[in-house]
C-alpha positions in Angstrom: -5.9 24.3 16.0 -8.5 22.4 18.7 -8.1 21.2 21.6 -9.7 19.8 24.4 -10.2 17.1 26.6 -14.0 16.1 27.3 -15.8 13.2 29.1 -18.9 12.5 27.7 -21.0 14.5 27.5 -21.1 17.0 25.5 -20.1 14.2 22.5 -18.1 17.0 20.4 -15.1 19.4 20.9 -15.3 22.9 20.1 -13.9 22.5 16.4 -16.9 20.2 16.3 -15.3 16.8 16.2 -17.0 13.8 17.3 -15.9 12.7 20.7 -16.3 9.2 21.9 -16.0 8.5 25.2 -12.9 10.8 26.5 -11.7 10.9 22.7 -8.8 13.5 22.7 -9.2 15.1 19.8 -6.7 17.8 18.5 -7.2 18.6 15.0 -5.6 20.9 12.4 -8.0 22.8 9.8 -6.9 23.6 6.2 -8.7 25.0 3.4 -7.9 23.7 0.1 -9.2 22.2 -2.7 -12.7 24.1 -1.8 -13.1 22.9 1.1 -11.8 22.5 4.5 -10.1 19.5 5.7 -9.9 18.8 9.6 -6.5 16.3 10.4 -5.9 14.8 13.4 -2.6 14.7 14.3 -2.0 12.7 17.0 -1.2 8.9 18.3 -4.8 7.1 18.6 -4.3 4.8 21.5 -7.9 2.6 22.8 -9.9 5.0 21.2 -9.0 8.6 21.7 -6.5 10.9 20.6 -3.1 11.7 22.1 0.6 13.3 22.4 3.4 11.0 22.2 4.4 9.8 25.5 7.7 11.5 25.2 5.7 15.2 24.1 7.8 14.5 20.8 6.7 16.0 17.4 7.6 16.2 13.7 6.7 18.4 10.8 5.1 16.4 8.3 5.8 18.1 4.7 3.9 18.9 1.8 5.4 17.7 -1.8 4.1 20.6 -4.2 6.2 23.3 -2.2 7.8 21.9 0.7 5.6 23.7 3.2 5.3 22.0 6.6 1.5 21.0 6.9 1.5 20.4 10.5 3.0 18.3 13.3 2.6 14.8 14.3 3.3 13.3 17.4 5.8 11.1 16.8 5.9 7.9 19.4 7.9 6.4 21.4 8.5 2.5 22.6 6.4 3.2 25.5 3.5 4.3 23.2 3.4 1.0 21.2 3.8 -1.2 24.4 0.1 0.9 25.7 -0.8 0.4 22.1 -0.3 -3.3 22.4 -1.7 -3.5 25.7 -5.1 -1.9 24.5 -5.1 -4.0 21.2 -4.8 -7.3 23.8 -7.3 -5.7 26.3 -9.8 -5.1 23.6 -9.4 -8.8 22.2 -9.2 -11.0 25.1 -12.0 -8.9 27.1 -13.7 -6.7 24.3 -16.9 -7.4 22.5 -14.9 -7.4 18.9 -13.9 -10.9 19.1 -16.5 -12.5 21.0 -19.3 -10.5 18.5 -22.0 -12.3 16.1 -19.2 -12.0 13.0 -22.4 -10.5 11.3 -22.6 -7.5 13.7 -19.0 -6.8 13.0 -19.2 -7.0 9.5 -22.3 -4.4 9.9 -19.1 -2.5 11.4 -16.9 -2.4 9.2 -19.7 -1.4 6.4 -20.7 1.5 8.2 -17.0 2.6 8.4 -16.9 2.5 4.6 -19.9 4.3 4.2 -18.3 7.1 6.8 -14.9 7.3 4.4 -17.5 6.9 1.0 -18.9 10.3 2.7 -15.6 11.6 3.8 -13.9 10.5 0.6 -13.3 13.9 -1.4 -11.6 15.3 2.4 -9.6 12.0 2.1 -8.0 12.8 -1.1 -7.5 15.5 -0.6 -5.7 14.9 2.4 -3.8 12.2 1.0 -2.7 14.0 -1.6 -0.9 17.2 0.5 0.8 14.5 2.3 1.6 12.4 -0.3 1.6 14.1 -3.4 -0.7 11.7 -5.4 -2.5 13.4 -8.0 -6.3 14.3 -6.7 -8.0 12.1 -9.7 -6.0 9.2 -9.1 -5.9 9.6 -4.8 -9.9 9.6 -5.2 -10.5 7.1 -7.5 -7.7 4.7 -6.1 -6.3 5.8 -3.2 -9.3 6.5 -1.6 -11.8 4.8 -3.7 -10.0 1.2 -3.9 -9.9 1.3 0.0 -13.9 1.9 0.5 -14.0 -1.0 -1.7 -11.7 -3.1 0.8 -13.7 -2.8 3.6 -16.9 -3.1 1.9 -15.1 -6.4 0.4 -14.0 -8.0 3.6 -17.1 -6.9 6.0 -18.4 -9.3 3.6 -16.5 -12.0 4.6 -17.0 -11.7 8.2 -19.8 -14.1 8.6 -18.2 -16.2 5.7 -15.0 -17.9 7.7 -16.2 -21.3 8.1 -13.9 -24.2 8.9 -14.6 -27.9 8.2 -15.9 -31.0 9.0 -13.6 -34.0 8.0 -13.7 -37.5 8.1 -11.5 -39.9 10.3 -10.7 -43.4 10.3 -11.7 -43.9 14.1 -15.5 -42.8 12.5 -16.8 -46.1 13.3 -18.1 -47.6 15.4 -17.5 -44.9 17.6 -18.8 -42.8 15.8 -16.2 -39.7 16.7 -16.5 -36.7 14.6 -13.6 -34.2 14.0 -14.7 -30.4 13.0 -11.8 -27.6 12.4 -12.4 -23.7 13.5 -10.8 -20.8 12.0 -9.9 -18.1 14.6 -8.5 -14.9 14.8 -4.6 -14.6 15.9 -5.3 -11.9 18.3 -3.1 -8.7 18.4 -1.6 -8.0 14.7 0.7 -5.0 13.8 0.5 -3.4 10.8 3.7 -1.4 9.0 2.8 0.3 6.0 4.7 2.4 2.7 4.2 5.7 1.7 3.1 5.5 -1.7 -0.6 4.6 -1.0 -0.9 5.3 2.3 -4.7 4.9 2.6 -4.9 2.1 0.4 -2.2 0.3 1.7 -3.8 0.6 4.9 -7.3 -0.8 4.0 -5.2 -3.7 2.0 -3.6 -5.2 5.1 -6.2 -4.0 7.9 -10.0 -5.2 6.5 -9.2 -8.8 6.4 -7.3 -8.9 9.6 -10.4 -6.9 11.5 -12.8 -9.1 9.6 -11.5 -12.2 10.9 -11.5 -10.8 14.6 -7.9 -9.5 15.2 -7.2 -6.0 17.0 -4.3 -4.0 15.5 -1.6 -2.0 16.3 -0.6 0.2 13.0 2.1 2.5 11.9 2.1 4.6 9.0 4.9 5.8 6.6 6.6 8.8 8.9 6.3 11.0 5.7 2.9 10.6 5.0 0.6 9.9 8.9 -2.6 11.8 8.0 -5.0 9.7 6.0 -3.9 7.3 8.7 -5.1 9.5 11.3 -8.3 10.8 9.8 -9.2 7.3 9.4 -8.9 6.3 12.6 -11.0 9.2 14.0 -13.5 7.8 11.0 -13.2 4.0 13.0 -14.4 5.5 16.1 -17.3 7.7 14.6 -18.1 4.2 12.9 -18.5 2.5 16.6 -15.1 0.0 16.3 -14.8 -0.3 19.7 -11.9 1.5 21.8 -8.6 -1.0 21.6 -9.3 -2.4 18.6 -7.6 -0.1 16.0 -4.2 1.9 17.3 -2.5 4.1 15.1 0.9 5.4 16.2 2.9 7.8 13.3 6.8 8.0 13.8 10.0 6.5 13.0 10.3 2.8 11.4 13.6 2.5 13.6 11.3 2.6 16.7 8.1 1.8 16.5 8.5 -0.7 13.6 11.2 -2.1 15.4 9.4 -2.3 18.5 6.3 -3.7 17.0 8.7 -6.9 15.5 10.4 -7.6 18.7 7.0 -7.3 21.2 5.9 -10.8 22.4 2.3 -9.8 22.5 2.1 -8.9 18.8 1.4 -12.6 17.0 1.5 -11.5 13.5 3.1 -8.6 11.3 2.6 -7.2 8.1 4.5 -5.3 6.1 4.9 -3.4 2.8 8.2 -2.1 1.8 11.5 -2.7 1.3 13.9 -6.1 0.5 16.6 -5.4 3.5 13.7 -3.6 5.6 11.5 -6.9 5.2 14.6 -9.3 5.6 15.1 -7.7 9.0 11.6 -7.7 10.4 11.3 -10.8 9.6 14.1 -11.9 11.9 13.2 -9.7 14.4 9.6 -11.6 15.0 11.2 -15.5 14.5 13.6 -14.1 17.0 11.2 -12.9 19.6 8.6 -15.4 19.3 8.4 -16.7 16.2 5.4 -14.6 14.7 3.6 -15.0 11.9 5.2 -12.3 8.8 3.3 -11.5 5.6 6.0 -8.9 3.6 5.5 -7.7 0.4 8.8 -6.3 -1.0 10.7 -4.7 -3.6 10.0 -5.3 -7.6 11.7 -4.9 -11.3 8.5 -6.3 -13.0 9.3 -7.0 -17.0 7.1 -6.1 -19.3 7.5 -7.1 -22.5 6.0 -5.7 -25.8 5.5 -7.7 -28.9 5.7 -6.5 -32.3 2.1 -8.0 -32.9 0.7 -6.0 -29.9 -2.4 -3.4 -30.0 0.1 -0.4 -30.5 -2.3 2.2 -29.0 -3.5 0.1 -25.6 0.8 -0.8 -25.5 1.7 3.0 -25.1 -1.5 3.9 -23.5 -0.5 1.0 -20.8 3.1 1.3 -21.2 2.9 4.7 -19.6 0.7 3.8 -17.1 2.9 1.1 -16.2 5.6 3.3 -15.6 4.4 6.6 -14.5 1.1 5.6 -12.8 1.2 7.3 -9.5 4.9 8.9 -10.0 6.1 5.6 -10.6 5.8 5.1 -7.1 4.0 2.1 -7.4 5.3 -1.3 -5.8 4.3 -3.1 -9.2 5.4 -0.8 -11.9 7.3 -1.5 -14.8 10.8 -1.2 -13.8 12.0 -2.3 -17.3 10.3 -2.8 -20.9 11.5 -5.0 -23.5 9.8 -3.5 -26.9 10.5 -5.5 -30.0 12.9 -3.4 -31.9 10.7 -3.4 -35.2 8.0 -1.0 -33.1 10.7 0.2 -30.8 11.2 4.1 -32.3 7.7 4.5 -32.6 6.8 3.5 -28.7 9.2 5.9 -27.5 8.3 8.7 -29.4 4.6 8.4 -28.3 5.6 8.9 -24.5 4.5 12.2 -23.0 3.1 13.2 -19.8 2.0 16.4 -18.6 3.8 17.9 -14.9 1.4 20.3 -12.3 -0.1 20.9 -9.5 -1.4 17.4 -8.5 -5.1 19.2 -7.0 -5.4 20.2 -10.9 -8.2 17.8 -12.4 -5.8 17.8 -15.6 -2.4 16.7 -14.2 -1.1 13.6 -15.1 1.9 13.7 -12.6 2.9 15.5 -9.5 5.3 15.6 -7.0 7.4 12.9 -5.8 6.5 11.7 -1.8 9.6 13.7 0.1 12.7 15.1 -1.2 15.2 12.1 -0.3 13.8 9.8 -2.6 13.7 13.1 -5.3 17.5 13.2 -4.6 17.4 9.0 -4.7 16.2 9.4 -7.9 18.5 11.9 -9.7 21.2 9.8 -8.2 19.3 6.9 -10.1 19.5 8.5 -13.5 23.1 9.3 -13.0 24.2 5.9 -12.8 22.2 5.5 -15.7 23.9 7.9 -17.9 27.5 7.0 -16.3 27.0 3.4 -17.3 26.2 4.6 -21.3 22.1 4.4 -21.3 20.5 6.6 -24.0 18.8 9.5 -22.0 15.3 10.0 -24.5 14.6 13.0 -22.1 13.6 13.9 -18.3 16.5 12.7 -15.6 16.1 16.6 -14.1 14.0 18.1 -11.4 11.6 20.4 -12.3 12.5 24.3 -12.1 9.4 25.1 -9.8 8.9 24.7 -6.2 8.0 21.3 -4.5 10.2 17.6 -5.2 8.9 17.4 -9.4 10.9 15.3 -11.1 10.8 15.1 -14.7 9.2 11.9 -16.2 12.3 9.8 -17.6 13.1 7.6 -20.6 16.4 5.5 -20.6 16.7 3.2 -23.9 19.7 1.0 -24.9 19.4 -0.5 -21.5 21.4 -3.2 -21.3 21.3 -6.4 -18.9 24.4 -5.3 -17.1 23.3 -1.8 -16.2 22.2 -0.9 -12.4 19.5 0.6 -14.0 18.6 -2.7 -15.6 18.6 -4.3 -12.2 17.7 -2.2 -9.7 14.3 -0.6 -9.0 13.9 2.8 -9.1 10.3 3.8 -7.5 9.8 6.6 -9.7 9.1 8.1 -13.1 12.0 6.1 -15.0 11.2 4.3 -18.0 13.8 1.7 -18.9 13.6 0.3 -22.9 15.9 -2.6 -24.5 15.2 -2.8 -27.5 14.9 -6.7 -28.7 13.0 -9.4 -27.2 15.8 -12.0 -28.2 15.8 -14.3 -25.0 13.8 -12.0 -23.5 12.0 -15.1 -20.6 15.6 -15.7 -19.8 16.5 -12.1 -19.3 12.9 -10.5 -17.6 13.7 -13.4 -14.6 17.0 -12.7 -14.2 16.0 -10.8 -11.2 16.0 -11.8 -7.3 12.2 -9.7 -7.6 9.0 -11.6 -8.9 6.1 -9.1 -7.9 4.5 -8.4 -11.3 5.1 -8.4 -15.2 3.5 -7.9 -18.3 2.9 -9.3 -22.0 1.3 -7.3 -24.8 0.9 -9.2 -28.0 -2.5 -10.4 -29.8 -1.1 -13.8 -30.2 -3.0 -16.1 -27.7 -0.7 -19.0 -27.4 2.2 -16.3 -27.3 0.8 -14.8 -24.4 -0.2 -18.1 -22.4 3.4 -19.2 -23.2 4.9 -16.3 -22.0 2.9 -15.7 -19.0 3.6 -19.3 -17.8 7.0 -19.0 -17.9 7.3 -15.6 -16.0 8.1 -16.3 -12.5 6.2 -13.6 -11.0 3.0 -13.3 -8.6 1.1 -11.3 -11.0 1.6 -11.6 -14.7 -0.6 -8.9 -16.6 -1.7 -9.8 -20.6 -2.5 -6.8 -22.7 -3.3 -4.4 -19.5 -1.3 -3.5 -16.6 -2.2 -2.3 -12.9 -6.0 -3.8 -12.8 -5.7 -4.8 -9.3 -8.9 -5.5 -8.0 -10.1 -6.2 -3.6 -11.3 -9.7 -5.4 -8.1 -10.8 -6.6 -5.3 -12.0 -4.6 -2.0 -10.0 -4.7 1.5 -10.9 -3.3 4.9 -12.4 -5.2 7.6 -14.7 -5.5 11.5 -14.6 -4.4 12.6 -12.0 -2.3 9.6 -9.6 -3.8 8.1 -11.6 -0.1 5.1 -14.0 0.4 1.8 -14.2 1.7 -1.0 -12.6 0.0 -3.6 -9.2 0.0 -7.0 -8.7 -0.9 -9.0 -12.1 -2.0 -9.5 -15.0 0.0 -6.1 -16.2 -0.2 -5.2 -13.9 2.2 -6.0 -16.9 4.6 -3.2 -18.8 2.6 0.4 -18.2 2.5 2.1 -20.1 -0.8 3.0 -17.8 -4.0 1.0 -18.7 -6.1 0.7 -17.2 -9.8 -2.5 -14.8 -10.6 -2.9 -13.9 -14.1 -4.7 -10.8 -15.1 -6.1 -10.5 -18.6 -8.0 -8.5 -21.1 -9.4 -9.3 -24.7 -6.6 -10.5 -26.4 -7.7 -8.8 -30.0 
């Protein structure tokens, strides 16, 4: 571990990390994977690296064995409040917001070239911390959010306003033009399940358009956080206008709700969580809130379906990324015809998540492993078939055994309730099946499998959900805009309509035959 406190120059520490202007760098070194990885593991407050105000840390853990990685600083109130007072410094007096937009998109390129070069040390960070599998962290994790900013740097010379026409036109001749301008200091409150990826989802556009931000990540999973923002400096974002700050929701997210400088928050995570943020900022002065919120997407699977792409995507729908995935199938209604045969076609194969041939590793921390075997309990208790799985794995590290519930029916918590994990919960008819897959206070995502066009356009109409998938499922893409109805929250990622706020319904399709 390096430490060391430098005013330029010399523009590097001695464990050879960039230094811009008195960065503070302090950086833990790991080999793994074949290679080593350098984590900063500090609060990154107008542009430089440092301890929590208080001197607090916290042991961030790793999933495969429950070994502590490192510490993390862990801030305090008095750490967001500089946070936000750098993030309003840097946009009322900075060059970011007053910058040709083209110049900052030139920016924000460069820092997705620096995490395109950085990205195998990415995953592999991310997936210590979070136990994502490395072929799914680099292709998704990390590789989804180099396409982000690459996306919206685009954008940043493209936010035009309009020029509209008014009755008092003539004689007079008056002339009425609209402007779109940034909000000024955002804050950003982020999941653990893609903790890169979520990042890149809610910060690009809101850089792009000119904002400064103030972002905490998941307390189980700060790194890729913090390697990214030594990454923003390295890129030239200039000091203020990115803030990271790892530690508890209670506090900091909190904090970041109630402080009257902040004029927008996002945030990815749970219902109740989002229900009380978004009090907290109509409360202290009425901020702007995007939330995106829990799910139990339906996905329904006809008899008519492509039976190879329906298991194929089936699993996938469940089990992609441990089933900790915000849009994952949290219950399948397979015609009862092809029902046997679906189920015994699920199988998935348990390891080390740095293996190139794992299919499924470790869940993020052990509370939500415990969450989870609670989950399955219920399940059982309440007279669901248990296929197999429901255990954790006899090995070190939070493994849980991929799960399959069938005779699931409407009644059951398991029906009802999200799990975030590996579960896979079957009924077995399709009778009334629109009826049943909305019967949920969620309307994220869902899914329809069938080769029968009108079938599918019927269906997928008639789904209240933001996202309804035909014949695929989790083809998000930084082009297409993501976000749901109910209490799954409003406003929307990725896409243009992240400048508009109304659900509106995005369907995703493939070849239908």
């Amino acid at each position: 571990q390096t430490s060391s406190r430098l005013e330029p120059p010399p523009w590097t520490c001695p464990g050879g990390c960039l230094m811009v202007r008195s960065l503070y760098c302090c950086q833990v070194t790991k080999d793994v994977n074949n290679m080593t990885v350098k984590m900063p593991n500090q609060c990154f407050i107008n542009g430089r690296f440092e301890d929590a105000e208080s001197g607090k840390t916290y042991d961030t853990i790793n999933p495969m064995d429950g070994s502590v990685i490192c510490k993390v600083s862990y801030a305090s109130v008095g750490d967001v409040d500089r946070a936000v007072a750098a993030a309003k410094e840097a946009y009322d007096n900075g060059p970011w917001g007053r910058m040709n937009p083209r110049d900052r998109g030139s920016l924000l390129y460069r820092l997705a070239d620096l995490m395109e070069e950085h990205q195998e040390e990415l995953a592999t960070i991310e997936t210590m911390d979070s136990g994502a599998v490395y072929t799914l962290a680099l292709k998704t994790h990390v590789g989804m959010s180099i396409q982000t900013f690459r996306y919206f740097a685009g954008w940043c010379d493209k936010i035009q306003g309009k020029t509209i026409p008014i009755n008092q036109a003539r004689p007079n001749r008056n002339l009425t033009f609209t402007k779109k301008e940034p909000l000024g200091v955002c804050a950003i409150v982020i999941p653990w399940n893609y903790p890169l990826m979520m990042l890149a989802w809610k910060s690009a556009a809101c850089l792009a358009a000119g904002n400064t931000l103030v972002l905490k990540p998941a307390q189980v999973t700060p790194l890729t956080a913090l390697k990214f923002a030594e990454l923003s400096a390295k890129a030239g974002i200039p000091k203020g206008v990115i803030n990271i700050l790892p530690g508890s929701g209670g506090m900091v997210g909190q904090r970041l709700s109630e402080h009257p400088d902040i004029r927008k928050l996002g945030f990815t995570g749970s219902t109740p969580i989002g229900k009380q943020i978004m009090k907290s900022c109509a409360v202290s002065n009425l901020k702007k809130v995007s939330l995106e919120l829990g799910g139990k997407s339906p996905l329904i699977i006809f008899s008519d379906c492509d039976m190879d792409k329906a298991v194929r995507m089936g699993m996938s729908s469940v089990f992609f990324n441990k089933g900790e995935n915000c849009i994952a199938a949290g219950r399948l209604f397979v015609e009862e015809s092809i029902h046997d045969q679906f189920i015994s076609r699920v199988k998935m194969k348990i390891g080390d998540p740095l293996d190139r041939s794992t299919d499924h590793g470790p869940q993020n921390h052990k509370a939500h492993l415990d969450k989870l075997l609670e989950y399955c309990e219920v399940g059982l208790k309440e007279g669901a078939t248990l296929v197999y799985g429901g255990r954790q794995v006899d090995r070190p590290g939070f493994f849980m055994e991929p799960t399959v519930f069938t005779n699931v029916e409407d009644h059951m918590f398991i029906a009802k309730e999200e799990s975030f994990g590996p579960v896979m919960v079957v009924s077995k008819d399709v009778e009334g099946v629109l009826r049943r897959a909305n019967d949920t206070e969620y309307g994220l995502a869902s899914g329809v499998f069938t080769r029968d066009i009108n079938k599918a356009m019927y269906v997928s109409e008639r789904l209240e959900a933001g996202t309804v998938f035909v014949n695929t499922y989790n083809k998000t893409d930084v082009a297409s805009p993501f976000g749901g109805f109910k209490q799954s929250g409003f406003g929307k990622d990725l896409g243009e309509e992240t400048r508009r706020s109304s659900p509106q319904k995005i369907p995703l399709t493939r070849p239908l035959c």
